[in-house]
C-alpha positions in Angstrom: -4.4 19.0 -21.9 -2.7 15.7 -21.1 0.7 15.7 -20.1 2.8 12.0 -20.6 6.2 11.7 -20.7 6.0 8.9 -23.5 3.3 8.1 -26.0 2.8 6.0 -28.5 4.4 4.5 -30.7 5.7 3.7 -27.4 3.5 0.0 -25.5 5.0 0.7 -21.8 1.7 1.2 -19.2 1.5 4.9 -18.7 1.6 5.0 -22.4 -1.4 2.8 -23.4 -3.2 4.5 -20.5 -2.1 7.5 -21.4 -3.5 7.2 -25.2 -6.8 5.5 -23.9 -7.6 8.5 -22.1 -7.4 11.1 -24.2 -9.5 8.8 -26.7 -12.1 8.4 -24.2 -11.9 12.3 -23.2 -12.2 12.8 -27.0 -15.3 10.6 -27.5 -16.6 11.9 -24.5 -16.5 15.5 -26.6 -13.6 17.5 -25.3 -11.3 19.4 -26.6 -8.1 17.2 -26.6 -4.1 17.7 -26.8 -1.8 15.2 -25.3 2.4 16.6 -25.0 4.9 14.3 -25.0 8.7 14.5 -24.7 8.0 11.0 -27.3 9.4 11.9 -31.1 8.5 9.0 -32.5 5.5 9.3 -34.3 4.5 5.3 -35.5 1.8 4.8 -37.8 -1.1 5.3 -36.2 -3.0 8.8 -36.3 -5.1 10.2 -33.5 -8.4 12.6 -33.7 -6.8 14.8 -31.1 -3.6 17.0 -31.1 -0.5 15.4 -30.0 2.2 17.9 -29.1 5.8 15.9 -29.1 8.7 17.1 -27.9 7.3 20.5 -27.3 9.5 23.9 -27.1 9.4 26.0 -24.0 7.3 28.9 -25.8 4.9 26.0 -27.1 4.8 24.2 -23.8 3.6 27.7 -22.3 1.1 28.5 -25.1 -0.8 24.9 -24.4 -0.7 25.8 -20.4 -2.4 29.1 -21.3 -5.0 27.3 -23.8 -5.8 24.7 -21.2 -8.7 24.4 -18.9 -7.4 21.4 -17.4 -3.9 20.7 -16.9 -4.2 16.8 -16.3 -0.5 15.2 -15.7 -0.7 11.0 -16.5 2.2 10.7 -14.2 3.5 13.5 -12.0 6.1 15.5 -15.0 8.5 18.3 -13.7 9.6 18.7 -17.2 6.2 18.9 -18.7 4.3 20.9 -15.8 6.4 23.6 -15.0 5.0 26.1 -16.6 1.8 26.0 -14.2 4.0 28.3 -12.0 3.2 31.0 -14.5 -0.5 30.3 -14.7 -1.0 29.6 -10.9 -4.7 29.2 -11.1 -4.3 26.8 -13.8 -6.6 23.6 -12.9 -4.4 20.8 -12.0 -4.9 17.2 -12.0 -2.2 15.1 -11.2 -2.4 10.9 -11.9 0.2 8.9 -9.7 1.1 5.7 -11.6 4.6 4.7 -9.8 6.2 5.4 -6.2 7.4 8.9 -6.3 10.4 8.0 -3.9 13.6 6.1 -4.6 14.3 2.2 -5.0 16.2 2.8 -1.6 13.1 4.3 0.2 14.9 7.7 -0.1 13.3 10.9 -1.7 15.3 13.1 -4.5 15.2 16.5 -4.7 12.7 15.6 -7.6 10.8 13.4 -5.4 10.7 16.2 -3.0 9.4 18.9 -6.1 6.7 15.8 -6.9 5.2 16.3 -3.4 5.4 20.1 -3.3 3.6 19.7 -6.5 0.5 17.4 -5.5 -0.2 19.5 -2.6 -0.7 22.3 -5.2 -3.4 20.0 -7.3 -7.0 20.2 -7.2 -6.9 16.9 -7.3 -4.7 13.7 -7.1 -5.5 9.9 -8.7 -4.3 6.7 -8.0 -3.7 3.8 -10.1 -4.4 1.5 -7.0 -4.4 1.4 -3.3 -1.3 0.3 -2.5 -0.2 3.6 -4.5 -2.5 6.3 -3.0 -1.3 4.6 0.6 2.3 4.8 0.3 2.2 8.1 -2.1 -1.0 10.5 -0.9 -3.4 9.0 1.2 -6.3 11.3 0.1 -5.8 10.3 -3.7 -9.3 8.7 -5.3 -8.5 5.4 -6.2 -9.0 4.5 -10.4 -8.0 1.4 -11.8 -6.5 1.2 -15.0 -8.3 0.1 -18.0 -7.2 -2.0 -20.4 -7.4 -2.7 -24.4 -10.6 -4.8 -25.0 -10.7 -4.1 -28.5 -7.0 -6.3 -28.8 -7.2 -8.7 -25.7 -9.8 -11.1 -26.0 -10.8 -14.7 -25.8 -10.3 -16.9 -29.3 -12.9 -19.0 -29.1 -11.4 -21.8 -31.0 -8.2 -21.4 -29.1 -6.8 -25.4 -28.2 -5.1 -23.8 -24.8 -3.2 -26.8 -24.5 -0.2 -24.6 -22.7 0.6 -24.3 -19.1 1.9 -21.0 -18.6 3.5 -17.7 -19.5 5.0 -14.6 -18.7 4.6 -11.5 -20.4 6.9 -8.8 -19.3 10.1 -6.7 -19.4 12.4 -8.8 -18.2 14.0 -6.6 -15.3 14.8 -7.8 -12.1 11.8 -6.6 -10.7 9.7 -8.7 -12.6 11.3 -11.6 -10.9 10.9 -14.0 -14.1 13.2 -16.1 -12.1 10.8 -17.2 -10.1 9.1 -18.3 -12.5 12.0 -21.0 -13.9 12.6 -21.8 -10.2 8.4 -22.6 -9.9 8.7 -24.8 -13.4 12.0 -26.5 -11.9 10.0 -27.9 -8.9 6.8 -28.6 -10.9 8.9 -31.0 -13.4 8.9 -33.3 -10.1 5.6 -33.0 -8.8 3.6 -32.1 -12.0 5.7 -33.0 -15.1 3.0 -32.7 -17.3 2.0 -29.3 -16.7 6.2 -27.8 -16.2 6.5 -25.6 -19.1 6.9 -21.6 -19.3 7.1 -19.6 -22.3 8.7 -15.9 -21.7 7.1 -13.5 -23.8 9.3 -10.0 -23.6 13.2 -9.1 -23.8 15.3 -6.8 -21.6 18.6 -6.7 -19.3 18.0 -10.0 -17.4 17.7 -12.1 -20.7 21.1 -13.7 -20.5 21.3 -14.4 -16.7 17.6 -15.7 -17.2 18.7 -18.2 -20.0 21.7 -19.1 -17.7 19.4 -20.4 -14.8 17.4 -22.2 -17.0 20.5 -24.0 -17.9 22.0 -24.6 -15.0 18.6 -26.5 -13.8 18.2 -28.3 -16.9 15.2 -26.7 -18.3 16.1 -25.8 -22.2 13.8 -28.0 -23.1 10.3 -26.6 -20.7 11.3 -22.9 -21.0 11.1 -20.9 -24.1 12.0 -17.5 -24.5 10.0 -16.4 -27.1 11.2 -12.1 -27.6 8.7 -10.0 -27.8 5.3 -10.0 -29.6 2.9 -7.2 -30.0 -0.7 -6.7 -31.9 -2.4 -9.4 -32.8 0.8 -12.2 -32.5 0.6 -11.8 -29.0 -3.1 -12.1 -28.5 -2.7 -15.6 -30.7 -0.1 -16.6 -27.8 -1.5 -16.0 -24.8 -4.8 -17.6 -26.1 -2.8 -20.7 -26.1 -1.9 -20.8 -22.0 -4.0 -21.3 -19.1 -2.2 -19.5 -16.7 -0.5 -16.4 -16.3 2.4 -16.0 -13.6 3.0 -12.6 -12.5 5.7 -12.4 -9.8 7.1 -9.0 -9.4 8.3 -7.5 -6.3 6.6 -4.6 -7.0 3.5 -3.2 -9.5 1.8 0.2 -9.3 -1.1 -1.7 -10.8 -0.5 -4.3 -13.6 -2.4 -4.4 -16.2 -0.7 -7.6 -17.9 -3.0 -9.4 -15.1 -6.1 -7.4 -16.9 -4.7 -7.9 -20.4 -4.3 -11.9 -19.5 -7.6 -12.2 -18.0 -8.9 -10.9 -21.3 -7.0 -13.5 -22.8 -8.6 -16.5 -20.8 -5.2 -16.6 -18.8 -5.5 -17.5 -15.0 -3.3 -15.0 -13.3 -1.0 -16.5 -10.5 0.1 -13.0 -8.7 2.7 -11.8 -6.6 0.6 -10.1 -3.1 2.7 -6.8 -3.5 1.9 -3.5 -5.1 -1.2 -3.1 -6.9 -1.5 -6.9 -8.4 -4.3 -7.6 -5.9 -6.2 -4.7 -7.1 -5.7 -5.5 -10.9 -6.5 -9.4 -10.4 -9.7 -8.5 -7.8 -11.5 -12.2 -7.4 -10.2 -13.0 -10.6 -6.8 -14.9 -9.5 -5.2 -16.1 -6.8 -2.0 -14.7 -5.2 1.2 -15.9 -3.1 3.8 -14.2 -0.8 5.8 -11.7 -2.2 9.5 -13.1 -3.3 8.4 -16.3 -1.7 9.3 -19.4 -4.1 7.7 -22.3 -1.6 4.1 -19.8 -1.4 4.6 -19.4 -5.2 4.7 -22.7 -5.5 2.0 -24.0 -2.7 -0.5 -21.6 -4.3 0.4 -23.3 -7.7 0.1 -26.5 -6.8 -3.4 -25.5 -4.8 -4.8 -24.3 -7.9 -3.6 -27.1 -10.0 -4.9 -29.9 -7.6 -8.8 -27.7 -7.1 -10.2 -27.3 -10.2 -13.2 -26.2 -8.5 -11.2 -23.2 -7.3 -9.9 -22.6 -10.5 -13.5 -22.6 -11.6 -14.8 -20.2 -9.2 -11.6 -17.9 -10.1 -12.4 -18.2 -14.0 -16.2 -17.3 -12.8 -14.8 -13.5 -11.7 -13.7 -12.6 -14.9 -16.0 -11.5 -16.8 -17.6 -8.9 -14.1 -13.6 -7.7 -13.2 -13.0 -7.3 -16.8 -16.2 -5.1 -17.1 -15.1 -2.8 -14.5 -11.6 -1.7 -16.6 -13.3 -1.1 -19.9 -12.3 2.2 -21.3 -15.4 4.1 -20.9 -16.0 3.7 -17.6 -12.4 4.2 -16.4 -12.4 7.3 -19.1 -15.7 8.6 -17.5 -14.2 8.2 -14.0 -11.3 10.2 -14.5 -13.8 12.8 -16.6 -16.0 13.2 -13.4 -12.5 13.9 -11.5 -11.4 16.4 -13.6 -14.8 18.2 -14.3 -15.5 18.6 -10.3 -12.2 20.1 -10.1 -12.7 22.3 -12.6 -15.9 23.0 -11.4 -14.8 24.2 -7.9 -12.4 25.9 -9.1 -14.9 28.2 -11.5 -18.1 27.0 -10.1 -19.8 30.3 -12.1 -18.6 27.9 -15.4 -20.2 25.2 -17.1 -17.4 21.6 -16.6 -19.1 21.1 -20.1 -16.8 23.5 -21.5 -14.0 22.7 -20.4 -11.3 21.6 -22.6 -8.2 19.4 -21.4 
């Protein structure tokens, strides 16, 4: 059983990652149901159970039918009941910081913890995540959509760059119109953004871009999904990903896919999703965002060797060998726990 907070029809990363491994644990020929707080149903229909919004007696039942309790994202809500089947088989999957944006812990945080020291096992979406959240975590990347992000071969990719993201302040988007400001001085050829997503920081985004002048090298372009967005990126050379902070990021892996150069942040787990694939500047820096540009810009050799990663970093995030990862996880649990039982049986 997979426990997510949100499904599809939902995009968000925990759940795209969330629905690409209970596909792969499907394929892979287990017994599959994924419960999810998510109502909305979409239109797309899936070979396994999916549970949504569950009631307390039916959130019990699927504990009770499970072999494997496997949580996508440590779920109070959606987990409690393994205090009634104690020797329940736990795995727990950490995809964000379990503390506060102050540093703090919650009461929640605090019940997070308690819980991962009861798991048979714990996963993280990258280093930086397992070293700040449970250093004896096993480290697996995510994986990422290969059957939607891809190279069009007769893409022009005349563009300079983009940004795909909610546009939060953690994203930092602004560093990106502040990176395009000083480029349309040194590079005026190459200083134009489009802003692929929509959220909060929309209007105070458009008001910087005004107030340097830029309404005419920065688009903001909403959001896109499917096969719209995959005819974007296809059009850009580079990618800018800035945020202060990333569990992982798989818009780096999506981009990549793409034929997008990823420019990344050094925070979080952005130098795990990039690998040798991209090239990375100081955190919140604007002159390193910018140096690191212009460095890339001004080497095409460099950007040559980057582009020459790809292909082999891509290979390593496809979903059947992140989905057999986390399968070989969750059976050797399982296995310990019951090592008279076959894993083969096992049903999650």
């Amino acid at each position: 059983m997979l426990l997510t907070h949100r499904f599809y029809p939902f995009t968000g990363g925990i759940e795209v990652n969330s629905e690409i491994l209970a596909t792969q644990f499907h394929e892979a020929g287990h017994q599959v149901r994924v419960v999810t707080w998510t109502i909305e149903k979409g239109e797309k229909s899936f070979e396994f159970d999916v549970l949504r919004s569950p009631s307390k007696v039916e959130l019990i039942k699927s504990h009770k039918w499970a072999d494997v309790v496997f949580e996508n994202n440590p779920s109070i809500q959606l987990s409690w009941p393994l205090i009634l089947f104690f020797n329940k088989v736990n795995v727990v999957a950490i995809r964000t910081l379990i503390n506060r944006p102050s540093g703090k812990l919650g009461w929640k945080d605090k019940f997070k913890i308690w819980r991962l020291r009861s798991a048979n096992k714990v996963i993280a979406v990258s280093t930086p995540i397992r070293d700040v959240c449970w250093p004896k975590a096993v480290v697996i990347p995510n994986p990422f959509r290969r059957n939607l992000f891809r190279v069009i071969p007769e893409s022009s990719r005349q563009k300079s760059f983009v940004f795909l993201g909610r546009l939060v302040s953690q994203k930092r988007c602004d560093l990106n119109i502040k990176l395009i400001n000083r480029l349309r001085s040194s590079h005026p050829s190459l200083a134009y953004l489009s802003v692929i997503g929509n959220g909060p920081e929309m209007d105070s985004l458009k008001e910087l871009v005004a107030e340097y002048d830029l309404t005419d090298r920065v688009k903001f372009l909403g959001e896109m999904h499917g096969e719209a967005l995959i005819q974007e990126l296809n059009l850009y050379k580079y990618i800018l990903i800035p945020s202060d902070f990333e569990a992982f990021g798989n818009v780096a892996l999506e981009g990549i896919a793409c034929g997008n150069l990823p420019i990344v942040s050094d925070s979080g787990g952005l130098l795990d999703a990039i690998g040798k694939a991209g090239i990375s500047f100081t955190s919140s820096s604007i002159d390193s965002f910018y140096e690191q540009t212009v460095k890339l810009l001004e080497n095409p050799d460099l950007e040559k060797e980057l582009r020459s990663y790809g292909e082999s970093h891509l290979d390593n995030h496809i979903p059947e060998k992140i989905g057999q990862r986390y399968l070989d996880v969750l059976e050797t649990a399982y296995s310990l726990a019951h090592p008279k039982k076959s894993s083969k049986h096992v049903s999650k």
